[in-house]
KOLDO-236361 format. One record per atom (N, C-alpha, C): residue in one letter; x, y, z. Coordinates in pm, whole numbers, padded with zeros to 5 digits, always signed. Example, Ala and Ser with C-alpha at 12.3 -4.5 7.8 and 13.67 -1.06 7.14 Angstrom:
# KOLDO-236361
A+01319-00569+00780 A+01230-00450+00780 A+01320-00330+00780 S+01285-00225+00708 S+01367-00106+00714 S+01290+00003+00787 
***
This chain:
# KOLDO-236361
X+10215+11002+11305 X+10204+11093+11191 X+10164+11017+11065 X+10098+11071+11005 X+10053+10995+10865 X+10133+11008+10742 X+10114+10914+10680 X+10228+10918+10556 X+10183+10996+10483 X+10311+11034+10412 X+10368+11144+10296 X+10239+11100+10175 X+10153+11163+10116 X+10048+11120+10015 X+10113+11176+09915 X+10154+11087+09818 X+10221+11150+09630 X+10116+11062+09538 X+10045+11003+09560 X+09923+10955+09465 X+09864+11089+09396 X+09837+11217+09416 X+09836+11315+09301 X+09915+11366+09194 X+10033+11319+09311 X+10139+11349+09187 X+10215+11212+09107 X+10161+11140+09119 X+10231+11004+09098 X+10099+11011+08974 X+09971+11015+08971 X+09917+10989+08883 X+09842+11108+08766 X+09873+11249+08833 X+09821+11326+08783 X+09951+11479+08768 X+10061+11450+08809 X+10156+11561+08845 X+10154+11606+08697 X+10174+11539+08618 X+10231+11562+08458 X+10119+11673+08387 X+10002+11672+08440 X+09889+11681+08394 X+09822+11774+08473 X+09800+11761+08586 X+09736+11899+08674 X+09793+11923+08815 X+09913+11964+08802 X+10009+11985+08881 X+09911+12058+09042 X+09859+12175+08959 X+09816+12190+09101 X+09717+12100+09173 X+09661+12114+09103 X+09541+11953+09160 X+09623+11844+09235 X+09716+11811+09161 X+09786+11731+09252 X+09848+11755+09379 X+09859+11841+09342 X+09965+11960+09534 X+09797+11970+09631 X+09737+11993+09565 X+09634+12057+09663 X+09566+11885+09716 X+09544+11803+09646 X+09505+11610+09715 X+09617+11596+09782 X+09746+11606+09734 X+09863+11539+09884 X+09904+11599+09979 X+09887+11735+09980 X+09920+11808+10108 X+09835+11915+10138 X+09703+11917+10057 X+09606+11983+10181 X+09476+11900+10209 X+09446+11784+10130 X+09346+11697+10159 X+09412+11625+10247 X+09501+11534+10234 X+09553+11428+10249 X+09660+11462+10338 X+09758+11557+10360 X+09832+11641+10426 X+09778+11715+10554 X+09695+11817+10494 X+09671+11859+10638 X+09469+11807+10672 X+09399+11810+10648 X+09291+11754+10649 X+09235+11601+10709 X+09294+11507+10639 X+09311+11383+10660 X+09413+11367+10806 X+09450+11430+10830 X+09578+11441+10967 X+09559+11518+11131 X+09439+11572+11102 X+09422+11619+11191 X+09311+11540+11294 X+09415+11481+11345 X+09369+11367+11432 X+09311+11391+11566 X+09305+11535+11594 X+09276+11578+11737 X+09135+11624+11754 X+09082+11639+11594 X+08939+11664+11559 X+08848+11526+11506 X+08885+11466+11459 X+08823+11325+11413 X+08985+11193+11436 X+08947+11108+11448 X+09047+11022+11416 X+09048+10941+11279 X+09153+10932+11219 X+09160+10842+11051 X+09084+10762+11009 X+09040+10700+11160 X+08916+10575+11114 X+08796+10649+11095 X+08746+10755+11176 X+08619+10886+11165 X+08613+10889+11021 X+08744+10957+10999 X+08727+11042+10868 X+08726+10920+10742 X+08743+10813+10745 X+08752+10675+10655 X+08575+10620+10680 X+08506+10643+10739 X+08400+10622+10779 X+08275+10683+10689 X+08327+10851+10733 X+08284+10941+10645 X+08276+10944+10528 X+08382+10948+10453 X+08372+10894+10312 X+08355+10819+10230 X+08338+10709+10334 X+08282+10586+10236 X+08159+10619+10234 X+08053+10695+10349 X+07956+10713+10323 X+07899+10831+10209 X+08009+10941+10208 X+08000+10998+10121 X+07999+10956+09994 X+08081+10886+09954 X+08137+10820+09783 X+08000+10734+09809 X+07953+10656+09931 X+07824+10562+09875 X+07706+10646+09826 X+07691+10744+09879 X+07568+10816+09856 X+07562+10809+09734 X+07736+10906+09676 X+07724+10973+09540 X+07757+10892+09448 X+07749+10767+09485 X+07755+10649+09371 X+07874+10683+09241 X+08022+10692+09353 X+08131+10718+09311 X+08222+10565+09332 X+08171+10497+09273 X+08217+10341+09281 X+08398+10343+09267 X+08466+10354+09166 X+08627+10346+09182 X+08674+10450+09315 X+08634+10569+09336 X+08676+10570+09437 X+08665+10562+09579 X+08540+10501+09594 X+08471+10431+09679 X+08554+10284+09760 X+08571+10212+09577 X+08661+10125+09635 X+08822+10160+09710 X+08873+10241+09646 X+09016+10275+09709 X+08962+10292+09847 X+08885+10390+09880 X+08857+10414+10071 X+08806+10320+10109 X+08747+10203+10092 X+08691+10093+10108 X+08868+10040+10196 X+08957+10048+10078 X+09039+09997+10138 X+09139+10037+10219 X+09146+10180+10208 X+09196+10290+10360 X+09109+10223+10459 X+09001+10240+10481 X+08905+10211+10556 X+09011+10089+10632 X+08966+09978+10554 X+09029+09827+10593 X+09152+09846+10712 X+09227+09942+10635 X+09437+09968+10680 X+09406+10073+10806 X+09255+10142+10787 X+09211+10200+10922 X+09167+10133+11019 X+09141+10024+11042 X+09066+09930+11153 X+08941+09906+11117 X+08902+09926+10979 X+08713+09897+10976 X+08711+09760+10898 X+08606+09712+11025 X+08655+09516+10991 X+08560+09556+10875 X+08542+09429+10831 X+08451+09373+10691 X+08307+09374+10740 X+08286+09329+10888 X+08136+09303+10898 X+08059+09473+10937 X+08170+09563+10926 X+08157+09726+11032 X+08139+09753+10850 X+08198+09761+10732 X+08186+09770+10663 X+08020+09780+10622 X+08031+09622+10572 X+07875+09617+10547 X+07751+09642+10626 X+07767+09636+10688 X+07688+09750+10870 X+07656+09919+10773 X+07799+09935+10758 X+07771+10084+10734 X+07666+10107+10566 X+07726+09991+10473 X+07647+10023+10350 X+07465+10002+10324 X+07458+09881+10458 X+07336+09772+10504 X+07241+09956+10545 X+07309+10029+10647 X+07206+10130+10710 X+07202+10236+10638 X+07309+10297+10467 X+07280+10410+10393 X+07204+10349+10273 X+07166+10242+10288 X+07065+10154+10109 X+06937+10193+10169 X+06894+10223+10262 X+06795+10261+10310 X+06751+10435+10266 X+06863+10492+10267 X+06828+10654+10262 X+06956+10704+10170 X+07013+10649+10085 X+07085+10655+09955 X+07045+10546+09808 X+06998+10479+09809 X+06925+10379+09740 X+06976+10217+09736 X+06888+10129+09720 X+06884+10014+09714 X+07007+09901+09626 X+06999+10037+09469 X+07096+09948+09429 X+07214+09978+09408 X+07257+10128+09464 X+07410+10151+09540 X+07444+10055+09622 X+07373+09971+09754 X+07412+09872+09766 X+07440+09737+09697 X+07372+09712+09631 X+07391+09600+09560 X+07532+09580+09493 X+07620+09745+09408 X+07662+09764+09335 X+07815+09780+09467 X+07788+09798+09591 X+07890+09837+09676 X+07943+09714+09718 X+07861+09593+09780 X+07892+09474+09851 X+08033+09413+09802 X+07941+09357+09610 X+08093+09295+09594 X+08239+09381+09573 X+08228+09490+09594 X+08347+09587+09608 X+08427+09543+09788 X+08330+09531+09838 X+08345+09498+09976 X+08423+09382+09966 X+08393+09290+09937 X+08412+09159+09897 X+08550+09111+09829 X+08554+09201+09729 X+08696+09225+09678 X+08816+09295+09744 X+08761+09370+09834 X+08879+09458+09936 X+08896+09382+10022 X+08816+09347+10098 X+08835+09222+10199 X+08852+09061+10203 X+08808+09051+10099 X+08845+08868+10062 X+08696+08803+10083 X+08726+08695+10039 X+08560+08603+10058 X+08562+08570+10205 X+08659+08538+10232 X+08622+08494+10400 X+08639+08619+10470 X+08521+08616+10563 X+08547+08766+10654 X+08570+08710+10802 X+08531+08859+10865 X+08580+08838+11006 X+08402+08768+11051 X+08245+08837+10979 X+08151+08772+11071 X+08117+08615+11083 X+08186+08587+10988 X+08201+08416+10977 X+08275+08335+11053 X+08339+08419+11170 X+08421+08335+11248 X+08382+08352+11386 X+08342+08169+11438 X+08317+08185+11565 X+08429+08186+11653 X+08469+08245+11745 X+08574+08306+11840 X+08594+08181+11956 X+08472+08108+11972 X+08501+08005+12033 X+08527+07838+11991 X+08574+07872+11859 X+08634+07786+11834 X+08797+07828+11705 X+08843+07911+11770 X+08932+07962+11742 X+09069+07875+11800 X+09028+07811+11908 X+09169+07701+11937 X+09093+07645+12057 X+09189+07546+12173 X+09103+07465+12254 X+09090+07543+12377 X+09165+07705+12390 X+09101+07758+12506 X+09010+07836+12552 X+08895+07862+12622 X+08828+07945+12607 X+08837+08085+12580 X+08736+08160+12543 X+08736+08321+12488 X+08688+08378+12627 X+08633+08365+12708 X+08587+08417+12821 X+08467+08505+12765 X+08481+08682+12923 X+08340+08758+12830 X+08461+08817+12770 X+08377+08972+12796 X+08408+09093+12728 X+08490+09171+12819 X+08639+09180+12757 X+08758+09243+12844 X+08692+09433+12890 X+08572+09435+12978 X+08500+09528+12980 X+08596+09623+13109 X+08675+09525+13222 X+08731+09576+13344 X+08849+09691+13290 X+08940+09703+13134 X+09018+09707+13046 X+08986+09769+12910 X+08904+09771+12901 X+08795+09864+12788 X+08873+09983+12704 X+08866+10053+12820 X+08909+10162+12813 X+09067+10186+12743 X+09155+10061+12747 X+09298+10063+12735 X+09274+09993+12590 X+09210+09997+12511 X+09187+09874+12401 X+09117+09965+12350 X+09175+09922+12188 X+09058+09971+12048 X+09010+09869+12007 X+08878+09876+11979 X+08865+09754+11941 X+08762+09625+12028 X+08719+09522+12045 X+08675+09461+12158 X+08752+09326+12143 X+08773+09323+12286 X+08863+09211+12319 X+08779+09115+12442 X+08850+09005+12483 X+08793+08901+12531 X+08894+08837+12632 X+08842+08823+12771 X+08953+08764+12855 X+08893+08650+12911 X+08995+08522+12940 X+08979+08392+12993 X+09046+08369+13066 X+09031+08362+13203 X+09175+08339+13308 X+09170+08191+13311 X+09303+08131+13285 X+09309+07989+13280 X+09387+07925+13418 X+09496+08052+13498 X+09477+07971+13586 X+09563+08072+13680 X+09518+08057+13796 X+09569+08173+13906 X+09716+08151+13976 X+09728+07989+13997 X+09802+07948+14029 X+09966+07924+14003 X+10072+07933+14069 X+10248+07968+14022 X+10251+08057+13968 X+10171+08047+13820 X+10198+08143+13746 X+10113+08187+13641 X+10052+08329+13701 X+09871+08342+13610 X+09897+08355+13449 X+09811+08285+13413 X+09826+08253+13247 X+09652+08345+13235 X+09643+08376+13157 X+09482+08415+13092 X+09509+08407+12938 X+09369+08362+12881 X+09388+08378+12748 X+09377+08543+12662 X+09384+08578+12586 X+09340+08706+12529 X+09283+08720+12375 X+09151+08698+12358 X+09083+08712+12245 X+09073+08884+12147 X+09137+08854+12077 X+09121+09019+11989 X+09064+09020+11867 X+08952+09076+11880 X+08894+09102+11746 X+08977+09132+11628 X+08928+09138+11478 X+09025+09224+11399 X+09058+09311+11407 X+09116+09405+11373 X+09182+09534+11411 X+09140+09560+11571 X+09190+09538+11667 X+09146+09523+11825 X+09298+09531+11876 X+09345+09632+11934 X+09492+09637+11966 X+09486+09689+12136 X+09570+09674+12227 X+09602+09735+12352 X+09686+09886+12317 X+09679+09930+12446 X+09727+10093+12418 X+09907+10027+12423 X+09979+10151+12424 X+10106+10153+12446 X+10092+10128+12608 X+10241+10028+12607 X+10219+10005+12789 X+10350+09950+12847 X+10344+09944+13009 X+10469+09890+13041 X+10460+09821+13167 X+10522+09707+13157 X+10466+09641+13309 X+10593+09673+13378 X+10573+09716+13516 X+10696+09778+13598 X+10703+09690+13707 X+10810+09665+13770 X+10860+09588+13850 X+11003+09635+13958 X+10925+09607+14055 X+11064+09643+14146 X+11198+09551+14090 X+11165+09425+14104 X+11243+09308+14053 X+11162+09221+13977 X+11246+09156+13904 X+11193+09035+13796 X+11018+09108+13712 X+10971+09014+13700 X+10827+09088+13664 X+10854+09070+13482 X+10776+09137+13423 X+10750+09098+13287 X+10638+09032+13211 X+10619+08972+13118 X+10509+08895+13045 X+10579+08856+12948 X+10511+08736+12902 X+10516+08651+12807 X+10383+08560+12735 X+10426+08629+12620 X+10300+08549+12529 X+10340+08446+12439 X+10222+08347+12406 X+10254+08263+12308 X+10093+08266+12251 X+10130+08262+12109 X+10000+08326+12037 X+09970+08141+11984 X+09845+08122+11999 X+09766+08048+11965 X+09661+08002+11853 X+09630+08144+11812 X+09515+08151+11673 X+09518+08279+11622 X+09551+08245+11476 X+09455+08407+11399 X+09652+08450+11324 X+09672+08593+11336 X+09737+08670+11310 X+09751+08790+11415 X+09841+08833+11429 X+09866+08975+11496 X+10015+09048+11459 X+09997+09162+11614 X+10111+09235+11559 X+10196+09233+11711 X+10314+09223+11762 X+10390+09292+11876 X+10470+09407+11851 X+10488+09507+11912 X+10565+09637+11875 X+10657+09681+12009 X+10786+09701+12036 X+10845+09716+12117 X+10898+09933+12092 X+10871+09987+12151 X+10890+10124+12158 X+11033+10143+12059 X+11036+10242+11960 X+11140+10248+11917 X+11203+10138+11798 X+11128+10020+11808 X+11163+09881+11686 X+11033+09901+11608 X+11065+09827+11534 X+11003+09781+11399 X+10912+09691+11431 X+10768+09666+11377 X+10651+09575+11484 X+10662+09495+11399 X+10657+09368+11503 X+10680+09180+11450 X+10559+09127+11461 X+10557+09025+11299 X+10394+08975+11309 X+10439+08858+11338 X+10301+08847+11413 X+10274+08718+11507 X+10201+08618+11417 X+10220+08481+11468 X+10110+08343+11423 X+10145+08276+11541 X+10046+08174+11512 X+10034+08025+11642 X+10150+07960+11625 X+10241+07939+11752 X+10361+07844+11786 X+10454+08025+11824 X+10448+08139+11805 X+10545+08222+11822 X+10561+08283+11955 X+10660+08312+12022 X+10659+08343+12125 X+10680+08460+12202 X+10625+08535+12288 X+10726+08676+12272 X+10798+08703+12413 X+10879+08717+12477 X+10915+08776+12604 X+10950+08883+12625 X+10868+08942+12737 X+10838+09135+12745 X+10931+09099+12864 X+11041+09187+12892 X+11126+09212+13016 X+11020+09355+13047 X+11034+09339+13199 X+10985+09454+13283 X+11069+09600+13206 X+10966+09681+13240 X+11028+09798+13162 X+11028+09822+13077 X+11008+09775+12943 X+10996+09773+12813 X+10824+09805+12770 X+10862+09926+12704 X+10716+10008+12645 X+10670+09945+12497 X+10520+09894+12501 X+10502+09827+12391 X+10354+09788+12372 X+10302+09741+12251 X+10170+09710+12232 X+10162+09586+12174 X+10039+09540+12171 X+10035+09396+12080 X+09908+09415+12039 X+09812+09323+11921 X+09664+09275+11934 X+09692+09227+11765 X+09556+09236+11732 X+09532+09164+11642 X+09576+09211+11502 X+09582+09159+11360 X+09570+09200+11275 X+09469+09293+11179 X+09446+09371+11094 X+09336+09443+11075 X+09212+09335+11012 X+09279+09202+10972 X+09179+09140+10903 X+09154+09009+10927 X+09202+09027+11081 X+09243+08856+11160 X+09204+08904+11296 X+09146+08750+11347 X+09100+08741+11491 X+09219+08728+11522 X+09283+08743+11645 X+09392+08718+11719 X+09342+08634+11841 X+09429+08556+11914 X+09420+08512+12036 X+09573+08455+12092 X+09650+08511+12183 X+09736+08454+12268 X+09725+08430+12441 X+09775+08340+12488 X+09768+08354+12590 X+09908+08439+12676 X+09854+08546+12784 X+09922+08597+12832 X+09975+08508+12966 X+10123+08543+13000 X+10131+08469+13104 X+10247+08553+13206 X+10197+08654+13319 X+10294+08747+13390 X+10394+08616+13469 X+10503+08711+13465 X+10618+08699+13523 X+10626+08750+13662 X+10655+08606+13728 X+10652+08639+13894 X+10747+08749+13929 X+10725+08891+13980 X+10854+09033+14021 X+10747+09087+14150 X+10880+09155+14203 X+10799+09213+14346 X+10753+09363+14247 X+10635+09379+14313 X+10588+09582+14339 X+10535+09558+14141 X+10492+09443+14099 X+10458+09463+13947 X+10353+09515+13951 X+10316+09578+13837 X+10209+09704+13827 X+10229+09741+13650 X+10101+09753+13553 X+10094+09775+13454 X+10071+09979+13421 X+10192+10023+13346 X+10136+10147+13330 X+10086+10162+13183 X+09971+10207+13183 X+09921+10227+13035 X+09952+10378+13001 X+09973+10380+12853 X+09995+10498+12762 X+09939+10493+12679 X+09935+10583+12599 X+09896+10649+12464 X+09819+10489+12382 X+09744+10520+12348 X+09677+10420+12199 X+09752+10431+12142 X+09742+10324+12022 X+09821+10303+11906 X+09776+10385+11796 X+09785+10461+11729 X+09708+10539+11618 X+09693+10512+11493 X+09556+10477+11460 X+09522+10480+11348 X+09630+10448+11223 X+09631+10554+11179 X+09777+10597+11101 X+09865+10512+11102 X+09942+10477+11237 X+10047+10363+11237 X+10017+10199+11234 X+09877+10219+11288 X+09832+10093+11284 X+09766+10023+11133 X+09751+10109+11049 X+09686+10105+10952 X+09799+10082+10805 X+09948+10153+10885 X+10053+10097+10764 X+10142+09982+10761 X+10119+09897+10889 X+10108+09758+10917 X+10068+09689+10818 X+09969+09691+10758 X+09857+09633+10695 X+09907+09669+10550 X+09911+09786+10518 X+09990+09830+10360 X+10093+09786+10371 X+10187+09774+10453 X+10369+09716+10447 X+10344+09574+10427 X+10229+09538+10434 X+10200+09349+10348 X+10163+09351+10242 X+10106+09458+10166 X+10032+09455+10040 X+10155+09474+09904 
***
């Protein structure tokens, strides 16, 4: 569910009361929320292209940075402003970039090569798994043997669905994160950010997601836990919305 919006009334209640009721709970309330018709990142997409057209720069930048807390890396960003300077004008871009720049920081995500993110390989494209992932991710099996380890490369904002590895006996996973930033989330808790040296241990049975940060490559290596009858069940994606107030609960 998406958060409670009082930015109309926080900056305008005193002053145009209704205006303000009608931005937090029917733009932003019911509009912005209806996730079964577009998803948050869609509709964050949309409007940046909208505000670029109409060369609405301050509030351009604010969705610039929804956008961001929505999963839209920095290089998807300038992608999107790079293909409307063409058929909105030349120097709306010019005037958009360093806005870009300022929401996202000087260092971005296209400046980083993935294979040299730490000393294990990135493999290809986690394409067998696609489908269970937002985002594009990257698998490296490092070794088949006692006990299969693979690496796991995650783009920025690049997360796994909700999931659970099941086990007759024993069974489980365990990660130890290697490069970048991320997130782990255990069903029901509060989601723990990750860095290189941290460790996590998933007991069988336990419903949960992990991947990257919205503005960080991630990479850990996964490593299953020897159990009889183990078997991964996938659920639900992570949504937008929740994944996106991760990112504001740091700001």
């Amino acid at each position: 569910m998406a958060e409670k919006q009082t930015a109309g009334r926080t900056l305008l209640g005193d002053l145009a009361p209704t205006f303000a009721e009608l931005n937090d709970d029917v733009l932003f309330g019911q509009v912005w929320s209806r996730e079964e018709q577009l998803s948050p990142r869609d509709r964050s997409m949309i409007t940046i292209a909208a505000l670029f057209s109409a060369g609405l720069y301050p509030q351009l930048k604010s969705h610039l940075a929804i956008g961001r807390d929505h999963g839209i890396t920095k290089q998807e960003a300038v992608e999107i402003v790079t293909q409307l300077a063409f058929y909105c004008g030349w120097p709306k871009a010019w005037s958009t970039f360093p806005l870009i720049r300022e929401v996202y920081g000087e260092s971005g995500d296209e400046a980083v090569d993935p294979a040299k993110l730490s000393a294990f390989p990135v493999g290809g494209k986690n394409d067998a798994f696609a489908q269970y992932f937002i985002g594009q991710s990257y698998l490296a099996p490092l070794s088949a043997q006692q006990v299969p380890v693979f690496n796991v490369t995650f783009e920025p904002g690049c997360r796994n669905n909700w999931h659970i590895h099941r086990a007759a006996s024993g069974g489980g996973q365990m990660l130890i994160c290697v490069s970048g930033r991320g997130w782990y989330q255990e069903w029901g808790r509060e989601a723990r950010e990750l860095h290189p040296g941290d460790v996590v241990n998933i007991p069988a049975g336990i419903k949960h997601w992990h991947g990257a940060a919205a503005d960080s490559w991630f990479q850990h290596l996964a490593l299953e836990v020897p159990g009889e009858e183990g078997q991964t069940e996938w659920c639900e994606a992570v949504d937008d919305d929740h994944y996106g107030s991760l990112q504001r609960g740091r700001e």
